[in-house]
VOBA-1610 file (N, C-alpha, C; in pm, whole numbers, padded with zeros to 5 digits, always signed):
BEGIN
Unk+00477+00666+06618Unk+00439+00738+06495Unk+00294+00786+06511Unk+00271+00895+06509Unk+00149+00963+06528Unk+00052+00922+06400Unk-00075+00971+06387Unk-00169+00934+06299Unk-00146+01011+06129Unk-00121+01097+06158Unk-00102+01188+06033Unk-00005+01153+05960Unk+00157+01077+06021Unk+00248+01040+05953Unk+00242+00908+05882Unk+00120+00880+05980Unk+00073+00722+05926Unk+00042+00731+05818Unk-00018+00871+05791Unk-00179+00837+05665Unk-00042+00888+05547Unk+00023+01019+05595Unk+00137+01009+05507Unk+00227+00932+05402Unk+00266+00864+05499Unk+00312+00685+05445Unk+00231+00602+05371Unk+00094+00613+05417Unk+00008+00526+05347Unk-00005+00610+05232Unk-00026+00727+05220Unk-00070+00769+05104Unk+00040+00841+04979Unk+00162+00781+05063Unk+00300+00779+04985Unk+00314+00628+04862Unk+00250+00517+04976Unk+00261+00405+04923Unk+00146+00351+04810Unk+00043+00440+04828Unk-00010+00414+04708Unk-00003+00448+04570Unk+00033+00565+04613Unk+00106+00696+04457Unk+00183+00578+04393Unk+00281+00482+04522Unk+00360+00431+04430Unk+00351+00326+04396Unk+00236+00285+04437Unk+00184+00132+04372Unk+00086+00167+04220Unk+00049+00279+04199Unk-00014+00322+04115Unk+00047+00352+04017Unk+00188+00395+04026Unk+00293+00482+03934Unk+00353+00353+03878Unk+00357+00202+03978Unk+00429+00102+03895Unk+00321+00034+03784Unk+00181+00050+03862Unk+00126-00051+03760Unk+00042+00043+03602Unk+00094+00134+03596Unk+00055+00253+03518Unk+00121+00199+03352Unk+00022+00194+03268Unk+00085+00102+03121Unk+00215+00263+03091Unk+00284+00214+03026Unk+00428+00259+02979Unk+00387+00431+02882Unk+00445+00485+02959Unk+00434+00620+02931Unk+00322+00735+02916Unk+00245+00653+03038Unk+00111+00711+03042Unk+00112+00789+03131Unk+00212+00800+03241Unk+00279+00954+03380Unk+00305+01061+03295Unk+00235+01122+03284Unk+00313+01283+03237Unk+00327+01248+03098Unk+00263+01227+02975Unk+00262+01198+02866Unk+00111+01282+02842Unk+00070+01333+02690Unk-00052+01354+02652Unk-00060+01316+02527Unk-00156+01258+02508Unk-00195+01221+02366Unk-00192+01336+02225Unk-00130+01279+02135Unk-00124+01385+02031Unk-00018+01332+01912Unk+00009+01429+01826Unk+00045+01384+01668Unk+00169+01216+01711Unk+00218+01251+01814Unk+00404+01178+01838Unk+00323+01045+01933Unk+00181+00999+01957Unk+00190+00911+01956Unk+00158+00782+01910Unk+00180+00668+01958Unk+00182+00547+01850Unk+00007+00535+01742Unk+00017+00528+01623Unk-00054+00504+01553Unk-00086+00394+01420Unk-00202+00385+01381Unk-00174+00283+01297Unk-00088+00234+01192Unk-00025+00404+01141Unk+00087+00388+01040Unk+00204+00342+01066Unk+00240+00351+01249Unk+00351+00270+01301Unk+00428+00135+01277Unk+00368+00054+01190Unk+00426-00069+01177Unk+00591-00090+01126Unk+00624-00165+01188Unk+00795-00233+01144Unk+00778-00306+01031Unk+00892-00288+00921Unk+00836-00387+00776Unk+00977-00402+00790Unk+00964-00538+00737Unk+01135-00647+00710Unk+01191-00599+00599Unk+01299-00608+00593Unk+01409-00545+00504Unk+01383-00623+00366Unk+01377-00536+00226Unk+01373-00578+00135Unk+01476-00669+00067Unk+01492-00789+00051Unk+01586-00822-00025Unk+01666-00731-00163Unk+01760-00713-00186Unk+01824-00640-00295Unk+01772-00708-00418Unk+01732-00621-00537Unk+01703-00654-00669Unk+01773-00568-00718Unk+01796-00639-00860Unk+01921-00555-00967Unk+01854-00442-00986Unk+01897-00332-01050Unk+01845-00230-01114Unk+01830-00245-01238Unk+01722-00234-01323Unk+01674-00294-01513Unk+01718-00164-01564Unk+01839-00216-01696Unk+01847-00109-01800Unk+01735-00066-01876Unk+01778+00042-01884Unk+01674+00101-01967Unk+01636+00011-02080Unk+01502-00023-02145Unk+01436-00083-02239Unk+01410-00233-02174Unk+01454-00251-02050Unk+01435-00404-02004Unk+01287-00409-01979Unk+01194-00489-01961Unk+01055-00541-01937Unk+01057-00693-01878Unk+00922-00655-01825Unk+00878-00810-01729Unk+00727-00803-01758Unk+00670-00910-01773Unk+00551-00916-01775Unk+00469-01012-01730Unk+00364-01002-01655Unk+00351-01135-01519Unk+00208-01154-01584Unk+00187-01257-01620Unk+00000-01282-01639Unk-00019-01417-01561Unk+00049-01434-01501Unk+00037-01551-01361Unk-00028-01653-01416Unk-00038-01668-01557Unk-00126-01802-01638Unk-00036-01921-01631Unk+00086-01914-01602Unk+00190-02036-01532Unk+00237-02053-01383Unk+00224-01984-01322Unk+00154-01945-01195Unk+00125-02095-01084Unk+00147-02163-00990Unk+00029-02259-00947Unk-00069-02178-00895Unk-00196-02267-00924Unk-00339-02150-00811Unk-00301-02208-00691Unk-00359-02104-00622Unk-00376-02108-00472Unk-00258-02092-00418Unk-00156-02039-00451Unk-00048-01958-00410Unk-00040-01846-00463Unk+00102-01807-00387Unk+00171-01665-00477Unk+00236-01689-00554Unk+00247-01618-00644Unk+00360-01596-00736Unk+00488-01606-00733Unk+00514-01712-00784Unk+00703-01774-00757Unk+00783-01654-00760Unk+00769-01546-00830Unk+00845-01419-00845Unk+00789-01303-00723Unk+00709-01335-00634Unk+00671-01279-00570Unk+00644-01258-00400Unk+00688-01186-00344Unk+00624-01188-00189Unk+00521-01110-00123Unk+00463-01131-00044Unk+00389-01081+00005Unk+00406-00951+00140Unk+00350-00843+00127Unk+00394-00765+00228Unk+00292-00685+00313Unk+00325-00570+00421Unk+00159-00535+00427Unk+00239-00401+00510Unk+00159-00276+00501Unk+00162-00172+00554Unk+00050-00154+00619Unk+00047-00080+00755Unk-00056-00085+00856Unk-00090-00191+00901Unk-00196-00190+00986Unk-00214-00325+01063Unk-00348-00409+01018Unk-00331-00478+01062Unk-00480-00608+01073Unk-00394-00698+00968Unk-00457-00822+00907Unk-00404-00934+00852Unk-00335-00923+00742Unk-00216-01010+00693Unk-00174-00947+00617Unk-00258-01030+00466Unk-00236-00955+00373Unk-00344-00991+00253Unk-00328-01148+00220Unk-00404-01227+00200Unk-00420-01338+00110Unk-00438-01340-00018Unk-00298-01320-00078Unk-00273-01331-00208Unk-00243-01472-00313Unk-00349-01524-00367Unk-00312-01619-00467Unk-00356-01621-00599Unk-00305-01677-00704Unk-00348-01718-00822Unk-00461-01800-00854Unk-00559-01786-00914Unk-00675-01853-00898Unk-00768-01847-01039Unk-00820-01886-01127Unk-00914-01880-01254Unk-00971-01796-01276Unk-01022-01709-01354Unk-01115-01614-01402Unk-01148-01598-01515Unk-01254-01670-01568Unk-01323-01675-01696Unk-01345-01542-01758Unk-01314-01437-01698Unk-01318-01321-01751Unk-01151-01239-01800Unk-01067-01295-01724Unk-00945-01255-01757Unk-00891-01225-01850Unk-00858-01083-01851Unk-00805-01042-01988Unk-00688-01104-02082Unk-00612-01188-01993Unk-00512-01327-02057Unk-00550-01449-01981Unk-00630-01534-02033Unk-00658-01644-01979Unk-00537-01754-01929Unk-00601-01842-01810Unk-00699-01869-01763Unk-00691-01747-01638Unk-00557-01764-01619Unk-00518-01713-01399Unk-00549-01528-01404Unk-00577-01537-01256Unk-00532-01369-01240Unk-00486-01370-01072Unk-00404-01295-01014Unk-00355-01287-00864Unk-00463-01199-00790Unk-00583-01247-00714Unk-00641-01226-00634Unk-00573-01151-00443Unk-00587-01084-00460Unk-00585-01068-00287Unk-00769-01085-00229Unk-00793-01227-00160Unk-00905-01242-00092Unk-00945-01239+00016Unk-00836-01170+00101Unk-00918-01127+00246Unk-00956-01005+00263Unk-01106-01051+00306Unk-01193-00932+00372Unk-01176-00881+00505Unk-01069-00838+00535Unk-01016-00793+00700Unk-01054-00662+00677Unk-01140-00595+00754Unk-01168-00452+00723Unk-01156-00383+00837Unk-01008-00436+00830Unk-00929-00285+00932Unk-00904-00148+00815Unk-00898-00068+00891Unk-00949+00047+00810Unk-00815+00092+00755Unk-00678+00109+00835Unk-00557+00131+00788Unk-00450+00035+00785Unk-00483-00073+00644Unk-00485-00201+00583Unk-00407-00187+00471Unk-00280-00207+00410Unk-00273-00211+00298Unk-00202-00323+00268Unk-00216-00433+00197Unk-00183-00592+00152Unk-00121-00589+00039Unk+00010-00577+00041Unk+00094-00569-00072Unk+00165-00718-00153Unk+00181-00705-00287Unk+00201-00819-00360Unk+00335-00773-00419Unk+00486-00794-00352Unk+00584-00699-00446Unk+00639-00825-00531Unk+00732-00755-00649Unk+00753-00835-00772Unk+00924-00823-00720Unk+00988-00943-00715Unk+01106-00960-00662Unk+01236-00999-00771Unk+01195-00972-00901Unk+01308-00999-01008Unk+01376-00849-01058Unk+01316-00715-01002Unk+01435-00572-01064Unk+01341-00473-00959Unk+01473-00349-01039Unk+01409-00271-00904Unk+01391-00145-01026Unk+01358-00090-01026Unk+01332+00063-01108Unk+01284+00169-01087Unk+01384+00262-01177Unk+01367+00443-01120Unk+01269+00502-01197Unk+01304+00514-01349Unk+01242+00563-01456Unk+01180+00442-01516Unk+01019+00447-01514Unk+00921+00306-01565Unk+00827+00352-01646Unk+00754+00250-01686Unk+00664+00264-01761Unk+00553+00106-01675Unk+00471+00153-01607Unk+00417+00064-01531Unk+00241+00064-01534Unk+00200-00057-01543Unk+00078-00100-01574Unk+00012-00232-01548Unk-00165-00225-01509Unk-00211-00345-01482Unk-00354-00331-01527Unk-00409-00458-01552Unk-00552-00478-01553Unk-00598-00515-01437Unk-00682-00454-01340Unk-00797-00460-01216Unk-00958-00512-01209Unk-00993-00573-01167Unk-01148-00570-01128Unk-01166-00569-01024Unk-01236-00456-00960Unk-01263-00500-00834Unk-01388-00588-00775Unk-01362-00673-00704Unk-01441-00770-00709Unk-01546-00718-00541Unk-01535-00712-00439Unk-01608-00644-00305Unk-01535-00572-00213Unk-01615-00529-00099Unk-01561-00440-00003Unk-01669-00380+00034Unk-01703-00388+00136Unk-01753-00265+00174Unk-01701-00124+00253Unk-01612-00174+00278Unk-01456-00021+00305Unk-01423-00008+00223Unk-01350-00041+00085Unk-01300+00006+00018Unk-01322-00070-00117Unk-01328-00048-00216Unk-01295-00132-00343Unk-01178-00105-00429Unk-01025-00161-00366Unk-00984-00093-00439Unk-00848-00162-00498Unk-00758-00121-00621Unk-00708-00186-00662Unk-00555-00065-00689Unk-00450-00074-00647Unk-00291-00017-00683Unk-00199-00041-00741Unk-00068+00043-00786Unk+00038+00006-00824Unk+00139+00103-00770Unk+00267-00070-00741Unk+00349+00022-00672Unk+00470+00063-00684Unk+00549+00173-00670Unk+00688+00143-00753Unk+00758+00250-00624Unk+00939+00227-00673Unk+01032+00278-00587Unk+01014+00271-00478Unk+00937+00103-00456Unk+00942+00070-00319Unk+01064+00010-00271Unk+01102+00095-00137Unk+01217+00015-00045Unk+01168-00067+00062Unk+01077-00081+00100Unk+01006-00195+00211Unk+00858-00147+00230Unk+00779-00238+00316Unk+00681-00168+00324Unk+00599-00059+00344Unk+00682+00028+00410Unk+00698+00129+00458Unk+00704+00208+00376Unk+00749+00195+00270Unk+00807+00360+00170Unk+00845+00336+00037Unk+00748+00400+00013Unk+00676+00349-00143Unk+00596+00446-00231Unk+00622+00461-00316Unk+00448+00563-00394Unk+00342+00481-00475Unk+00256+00486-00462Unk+00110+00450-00464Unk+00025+00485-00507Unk-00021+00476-00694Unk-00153+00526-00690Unk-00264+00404-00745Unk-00353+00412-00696Unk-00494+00334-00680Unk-00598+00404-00732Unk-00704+00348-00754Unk-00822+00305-00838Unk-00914+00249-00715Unk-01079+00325-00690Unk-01168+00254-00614Unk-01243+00309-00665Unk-01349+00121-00619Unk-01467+00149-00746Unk-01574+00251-00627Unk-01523+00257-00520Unk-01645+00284-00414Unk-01674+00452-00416Unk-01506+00502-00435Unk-01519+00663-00419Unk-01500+00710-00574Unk-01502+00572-00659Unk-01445+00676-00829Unk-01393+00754-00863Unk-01254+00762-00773Unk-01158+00858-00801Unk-01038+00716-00783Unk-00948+00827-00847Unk-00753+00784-00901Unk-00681+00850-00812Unk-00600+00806-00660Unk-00538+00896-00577Unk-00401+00844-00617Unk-00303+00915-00624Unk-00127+00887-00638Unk-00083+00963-00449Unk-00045+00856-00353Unk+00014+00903-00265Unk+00140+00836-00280Unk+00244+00906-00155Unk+00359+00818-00103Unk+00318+00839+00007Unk+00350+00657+00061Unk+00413+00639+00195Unk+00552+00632+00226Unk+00590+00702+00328Unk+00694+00737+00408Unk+00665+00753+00560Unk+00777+00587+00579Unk+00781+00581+00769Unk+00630+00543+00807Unk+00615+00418+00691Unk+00417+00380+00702Unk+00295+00477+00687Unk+00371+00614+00707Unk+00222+00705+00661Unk+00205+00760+00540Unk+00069+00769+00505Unk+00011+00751+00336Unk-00026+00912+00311Unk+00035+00958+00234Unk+00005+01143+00248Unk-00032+01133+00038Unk-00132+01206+00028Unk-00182+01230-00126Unk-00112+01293-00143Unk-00093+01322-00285Unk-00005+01403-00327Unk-00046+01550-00470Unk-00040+01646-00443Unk-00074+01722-00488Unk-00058+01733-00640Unk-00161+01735-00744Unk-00157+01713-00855Unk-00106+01882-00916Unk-00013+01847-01038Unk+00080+01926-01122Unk-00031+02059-01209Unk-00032+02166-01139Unk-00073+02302-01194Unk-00227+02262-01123Unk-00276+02189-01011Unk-00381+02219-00962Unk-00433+02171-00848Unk-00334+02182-00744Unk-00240+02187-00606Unk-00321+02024-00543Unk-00394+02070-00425Unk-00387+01876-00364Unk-00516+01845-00379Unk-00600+01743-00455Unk-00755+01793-00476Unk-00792+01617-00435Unk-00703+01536-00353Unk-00691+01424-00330Unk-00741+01362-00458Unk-00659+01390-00575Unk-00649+01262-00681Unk-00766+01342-00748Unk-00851+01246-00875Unk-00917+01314-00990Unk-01051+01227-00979Unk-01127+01245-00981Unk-01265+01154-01010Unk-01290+01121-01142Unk-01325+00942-01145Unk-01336+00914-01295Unk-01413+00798-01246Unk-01473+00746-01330Unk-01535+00613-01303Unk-01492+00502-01314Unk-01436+00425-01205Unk-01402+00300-01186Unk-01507+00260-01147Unk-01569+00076-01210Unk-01616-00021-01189Unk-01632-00101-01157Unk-01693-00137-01037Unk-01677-00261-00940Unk-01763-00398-01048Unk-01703-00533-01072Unk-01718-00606-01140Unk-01642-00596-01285Unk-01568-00506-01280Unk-01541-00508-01433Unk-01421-00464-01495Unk-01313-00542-01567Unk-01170-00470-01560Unk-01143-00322-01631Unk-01063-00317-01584Unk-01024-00133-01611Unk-00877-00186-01616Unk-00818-00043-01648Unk-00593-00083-01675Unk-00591+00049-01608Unk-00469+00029-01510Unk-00470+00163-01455Unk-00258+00150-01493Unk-00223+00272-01487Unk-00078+00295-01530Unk-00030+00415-01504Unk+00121+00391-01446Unk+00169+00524-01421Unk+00257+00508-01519Unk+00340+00657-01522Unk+00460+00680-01617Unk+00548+00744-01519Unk+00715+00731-01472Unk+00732+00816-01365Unk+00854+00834-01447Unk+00913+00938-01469Unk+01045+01016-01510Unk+01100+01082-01437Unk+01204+01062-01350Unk+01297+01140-01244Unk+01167+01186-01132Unk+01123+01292-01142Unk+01049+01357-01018Unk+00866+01396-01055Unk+00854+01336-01205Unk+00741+01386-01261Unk+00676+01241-01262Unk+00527+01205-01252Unk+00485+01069-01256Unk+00334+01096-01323Unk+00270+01061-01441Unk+00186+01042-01519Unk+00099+00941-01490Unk-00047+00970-01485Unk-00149+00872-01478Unk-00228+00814-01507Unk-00265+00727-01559Unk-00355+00722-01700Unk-00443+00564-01644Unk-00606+00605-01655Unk-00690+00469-01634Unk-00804+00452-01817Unk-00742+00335-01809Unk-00767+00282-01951Unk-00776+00380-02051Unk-00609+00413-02096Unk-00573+00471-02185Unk-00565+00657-02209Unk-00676+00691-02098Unk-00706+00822-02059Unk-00595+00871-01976Unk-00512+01011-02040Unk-00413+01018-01918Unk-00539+01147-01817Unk-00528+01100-01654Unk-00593+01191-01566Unk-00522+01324-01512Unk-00384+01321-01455Unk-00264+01393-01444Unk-00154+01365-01399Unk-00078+01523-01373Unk+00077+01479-01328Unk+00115+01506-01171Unk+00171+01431-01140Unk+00212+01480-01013Unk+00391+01492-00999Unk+00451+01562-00936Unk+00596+01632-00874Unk+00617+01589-00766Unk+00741+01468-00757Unk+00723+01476-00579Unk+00887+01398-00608Unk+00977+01434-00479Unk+01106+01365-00464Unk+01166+01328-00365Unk+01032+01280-00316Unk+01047+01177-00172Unk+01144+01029-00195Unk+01103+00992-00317Unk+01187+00853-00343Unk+01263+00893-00463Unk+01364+00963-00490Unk+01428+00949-00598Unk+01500+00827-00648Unk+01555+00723-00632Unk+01611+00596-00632Unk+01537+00517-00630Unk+01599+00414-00753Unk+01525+00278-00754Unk+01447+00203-00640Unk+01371+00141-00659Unk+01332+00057-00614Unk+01250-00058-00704Unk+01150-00123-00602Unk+01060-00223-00626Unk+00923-00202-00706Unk+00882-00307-00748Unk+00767-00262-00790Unk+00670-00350-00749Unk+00519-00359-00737Unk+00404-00439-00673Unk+00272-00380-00676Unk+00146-00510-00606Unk+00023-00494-00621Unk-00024-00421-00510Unk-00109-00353-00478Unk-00171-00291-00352Unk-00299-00337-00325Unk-00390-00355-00214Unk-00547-00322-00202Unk-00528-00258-00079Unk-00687-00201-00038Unk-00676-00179+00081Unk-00796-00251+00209Unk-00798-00274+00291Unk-00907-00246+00391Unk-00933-00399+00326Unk-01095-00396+00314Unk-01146-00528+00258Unk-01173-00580+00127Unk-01125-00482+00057Unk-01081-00490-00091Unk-01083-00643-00169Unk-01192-00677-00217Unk-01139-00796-00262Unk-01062-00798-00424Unk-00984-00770-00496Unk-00924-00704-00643Unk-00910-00832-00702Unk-00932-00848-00826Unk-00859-00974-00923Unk-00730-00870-00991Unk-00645-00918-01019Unk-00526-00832-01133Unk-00473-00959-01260Unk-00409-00889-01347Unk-00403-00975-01451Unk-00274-00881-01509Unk-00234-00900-01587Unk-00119-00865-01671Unk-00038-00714-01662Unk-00001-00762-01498Unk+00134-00625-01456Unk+00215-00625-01533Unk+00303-00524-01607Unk+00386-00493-01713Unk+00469-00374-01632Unk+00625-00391-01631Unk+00650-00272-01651Unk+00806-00283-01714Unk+00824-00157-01758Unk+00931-00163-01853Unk+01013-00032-01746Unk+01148-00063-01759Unk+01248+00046-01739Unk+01294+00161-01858Unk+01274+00234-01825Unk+01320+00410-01917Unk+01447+00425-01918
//
């Protein structure tokens, strides 16, 4: 074998020692929208909840509650990555129904974080849904949600309250990614600016009727949004995001 066929071979055999130890789909691949990202996460299948007739209500003030857990009616869930939230019941001398309120207290400040608290006794289409918030720290985010026509973690609509940017955003997630949603006669302006207060409770509430969903923070309605990504029942629950530390107190929601 002459010299040239040598180097041939040799330099056959490295291509292919290089091509095996090459991480998984990194040959002939380029980075861009289709690949893996933080919204990627797998969420476990929701257990089935009844669907609530119209005029049915639930109302959670976690004041029977044990502290330092979750909520017997409740599980815990999480969209995006980093830890999933530490949600328990715990005292607050300020609580708008004394003594308890359901805290989420971890400060994990991964940036695309969301620590969900879902309510596991009905599921509902047409609601009337509401909570009292304080946000308590963060320095990513301060922020406090509600969630409804959720089918798993993954796919859900969402609007939140932060005390950091003082605005009210209503998105849905779908397939883990969080897209705002364009407000009714005054197209996508990511949500409305109002003043939310870090230390201090506020009530934030949606109204959702078939494809139309109403928003209102302490008593003020902000606007409407149109969207029919989730037409069908689902779940309902708490949100934060990032390092959000939130107290909540007396989730309410009634079926339409």
């Amino acid at each position: 074998m002459n010299r040239s066929m040598i180097a041939s071979v040799c330099a056959l055999l490295i291509l292919i020692v290089l091509a095996c130890n090459a991480p998984s789909g990194s040959i002939g691949s380029v980075s861009g929208p289709s690949s893996a990202s933080p919204e990627s996460n797998v969420a476990d299948p929701e257990r089935p909840a009844p669907v609530q007739e119209t005029g049915k209500s639930f109302t959670y003030t976690f004041d029977s509650d044990t502290a330092g857990q979750m909520p017997a009616k409740f599980h815990a869930g999480l969209t995006g990555q980093g830890a999933k939230g530490a949600w328990e019941v715990k005292g607050d001398f300020t609580a708008p129904s004394q003594p308890n309120v359901l805290a989420q207290t971890s400060a994990d400040n991964t940036n695309y974080r969301f620590p969900l608290a879902i309510a596991d006794e009905g599921s509902f289409r047409d609601l009337d849904l509401s909570v009292r918030f304080k946000p308590i720290s963060g320095r990513v985010d301060q922020a406090a949600g509600l969630v409804w026509r959720l089918k798993d973690a993954n796919n859900y609509y969402i609007v939140r309250a932060n005390a950091l940017e003082n605005n009210v955003v209503l998105y849905k997630v779908q397939n883990g990614k969080r897209t705002d949603l364009p407000l009714k006669g005054e197209g996508r302006t990511y949500g409305k600016k109002t003043d939310v207060l870090s230390g201090q409770w506020s009530e934030l509430r949606v109204v959702g009727t078939g494809e139309l969903f109403e928003v209102f923070v302490n008593g003020q309605k902000l606007y409407e949004v149109e969207d029919d990504s989730f037409p069908e029942a689902g779940k309902v629950g708490l949100w934060t995001k990032a390092d959000s530390v939130t107290h909540f107190d007396d989730l309410r929601v009634t079926a339409k």
